[in-house]
N, C-alpha and C positions, 0 to 999 in steps of 0.2 A: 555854335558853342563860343560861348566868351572867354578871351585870351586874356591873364592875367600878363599886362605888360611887365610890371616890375620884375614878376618872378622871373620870365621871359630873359629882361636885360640881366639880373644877375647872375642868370645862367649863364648867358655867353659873357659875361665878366669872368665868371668863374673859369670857365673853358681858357678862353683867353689868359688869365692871370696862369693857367698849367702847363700854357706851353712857352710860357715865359721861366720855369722855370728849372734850372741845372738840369736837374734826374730826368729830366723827361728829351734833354735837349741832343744827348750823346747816347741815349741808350744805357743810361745809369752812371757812365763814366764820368769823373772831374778829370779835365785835360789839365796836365801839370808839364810846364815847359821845362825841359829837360838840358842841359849840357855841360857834356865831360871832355875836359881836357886829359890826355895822357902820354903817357913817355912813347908811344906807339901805338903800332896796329893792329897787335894780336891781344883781343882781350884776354885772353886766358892766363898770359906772358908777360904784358905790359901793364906796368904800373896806374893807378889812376891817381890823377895830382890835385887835378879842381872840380868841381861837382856844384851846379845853384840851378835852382830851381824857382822857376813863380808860377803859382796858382793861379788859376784863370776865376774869375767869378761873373756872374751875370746879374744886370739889371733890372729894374721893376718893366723895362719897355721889349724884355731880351738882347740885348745889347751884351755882347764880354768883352769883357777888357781885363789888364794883369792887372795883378795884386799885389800880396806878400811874396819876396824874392829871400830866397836862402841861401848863402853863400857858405862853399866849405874849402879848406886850405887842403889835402885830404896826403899823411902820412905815407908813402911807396909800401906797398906788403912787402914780407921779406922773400927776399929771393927775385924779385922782380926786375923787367928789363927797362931800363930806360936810354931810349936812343938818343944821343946829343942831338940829331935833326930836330926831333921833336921836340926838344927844348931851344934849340935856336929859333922854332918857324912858332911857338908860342910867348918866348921871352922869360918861363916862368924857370923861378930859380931854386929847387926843391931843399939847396942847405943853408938857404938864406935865413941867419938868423931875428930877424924881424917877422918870418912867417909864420904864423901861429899855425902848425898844420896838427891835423887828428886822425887816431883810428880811421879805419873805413868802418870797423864795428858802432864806431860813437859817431860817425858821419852820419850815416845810413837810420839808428836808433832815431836820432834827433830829428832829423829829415821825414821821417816815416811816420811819428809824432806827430808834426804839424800838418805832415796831409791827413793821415787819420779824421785830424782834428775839423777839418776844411768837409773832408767824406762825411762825416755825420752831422756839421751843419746842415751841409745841402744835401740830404737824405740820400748823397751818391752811394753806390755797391762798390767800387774801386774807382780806382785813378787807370789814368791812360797816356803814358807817353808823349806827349806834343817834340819833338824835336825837329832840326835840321838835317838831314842824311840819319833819320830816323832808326836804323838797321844800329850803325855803329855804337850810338847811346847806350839804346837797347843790349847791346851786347857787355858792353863792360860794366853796365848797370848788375844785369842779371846773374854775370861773372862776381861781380865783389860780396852781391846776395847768397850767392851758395861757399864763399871764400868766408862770410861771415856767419855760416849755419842758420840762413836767417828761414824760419819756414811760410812766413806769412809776410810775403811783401803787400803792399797796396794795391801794386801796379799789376796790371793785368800781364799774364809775361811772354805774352808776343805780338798779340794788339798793339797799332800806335797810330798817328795821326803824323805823318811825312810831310812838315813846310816843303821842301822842295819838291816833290810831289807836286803838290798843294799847287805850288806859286809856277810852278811851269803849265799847270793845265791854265791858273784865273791871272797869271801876268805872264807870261808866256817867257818867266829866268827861274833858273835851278840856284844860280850862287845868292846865298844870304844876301849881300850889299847890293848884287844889281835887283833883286827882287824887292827889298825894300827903299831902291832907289824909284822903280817904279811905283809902288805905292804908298809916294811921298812922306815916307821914314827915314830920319835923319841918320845917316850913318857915320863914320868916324873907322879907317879901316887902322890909325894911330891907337884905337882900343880893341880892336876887333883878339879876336882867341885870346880873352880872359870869359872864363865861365859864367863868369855875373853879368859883363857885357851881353856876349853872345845869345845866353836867353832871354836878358831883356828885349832884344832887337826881334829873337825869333817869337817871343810873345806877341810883341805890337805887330808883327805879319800874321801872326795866326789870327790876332783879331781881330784884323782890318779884312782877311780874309772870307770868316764867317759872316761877319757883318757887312760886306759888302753881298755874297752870296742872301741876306737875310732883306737887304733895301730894293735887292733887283725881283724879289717876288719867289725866290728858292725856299724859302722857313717862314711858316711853318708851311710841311710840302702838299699836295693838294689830296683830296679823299680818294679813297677809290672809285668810290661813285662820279664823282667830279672827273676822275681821266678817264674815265669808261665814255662819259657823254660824248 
């Protein structure tokens, strides 16, 4: 039987071009790098102050890298606890008049907009969490979501993808700076806990993380037929 090459290559072009592609790469999810600063440690109790986020997107080769980064100044809910420690060991200064701060009703609106907007480009079904000590995020996120009646978050809401996790199994550190000291991400510990810092750094580990996991032969992972042999 005669094999039609072209049809052939455009097939595994096609193949290939799908597994280069977002929705197919997390299991539907857009990884959105996550981190909150806040006046403590009880999310239910404590205040949240800064909130930024950046979108992960992926290339025509598979490759991620960050994207658009959202920064928010983010209003104390009322009645809320804020411990002086935690504003000494962050530096942030919640009645400084220069700081544009907002609802966490208009934080979260706005925020949940642009990944929306990010989830139906790349034909993702939700978003998923990417943080640092992933649990904590997670928690004050999901707290200021039910503080703001919200019933449809993006985010998947207990799923997540843990950098330090992550970075102690493929660089064998759990702290932010030494993990992306190991893979040679420039850090600055004079910026370190402002929000917009913070995820950008745990961004560029997340995806120096995948994509290194993606050069050493890990993605895309092999058939089942193929581990059976």
């Amino acid at each position: 039987m005669a094999v039609n090459n072209s049809m052939s290559d455009e097939t595994n072009t096609t193949q290939s071009n799908a597994v280069h592609l977002m929705e197919n790469r997390f299991r539907g999810y857009l990884p959105v790098v996550i981190d909150i600063e806040t006046g403590g440690f009880n999310a239910r109790t404590d205040a949240m102050l800064e909130i930024a986020a950046t979108i992960i997107q992926m290339d025509e080769t598979g490759e991620v890298f960050p994207s658009e980064t959202y920064n928010y100044h983010v209003k104390p809910f009322e009645g809320s606890n804020i411990d002086p420690a935690a504003l000494e060991f962050t530096g942030i200064k919640p009645d400084h008049p220069l700081r544009p701060s907002q609802l966490e009703d208009d934080v979260l609106s706005d925020l949940f907009g642009h990944i929306r907007r990010e989830m139906k480009a790349m034909n993702c079904k939700r978003a998923i969490i990417v943080a640092h000590n992933a649990a904590f995020d997670q928690a004050f996120l999901n707290a200021a979501i039910d503080r703001c009646g919200i019933k449809r978050s993006p985010f998947h809401p207990f799923s997540s993808f843990d950098t330090a996790s992550l970075a102690g199994l493929t660089l064998g550190q759990t702290v932010l700076a030494k993990a992306c000291f190991h893979a040679g991400i420039a850090f600055d510990n004079n910026d370190a806990h402002s929000a917009r810092y913070d995820t950008q750094k745990t961004a560029d580990l997340f995806c120096f993380m995948v994509n290194r996991w993606k050069s050493l032969g890990g993605w895309p992972p092999p058939t089942p037929e193929k581990r059976a042999k």
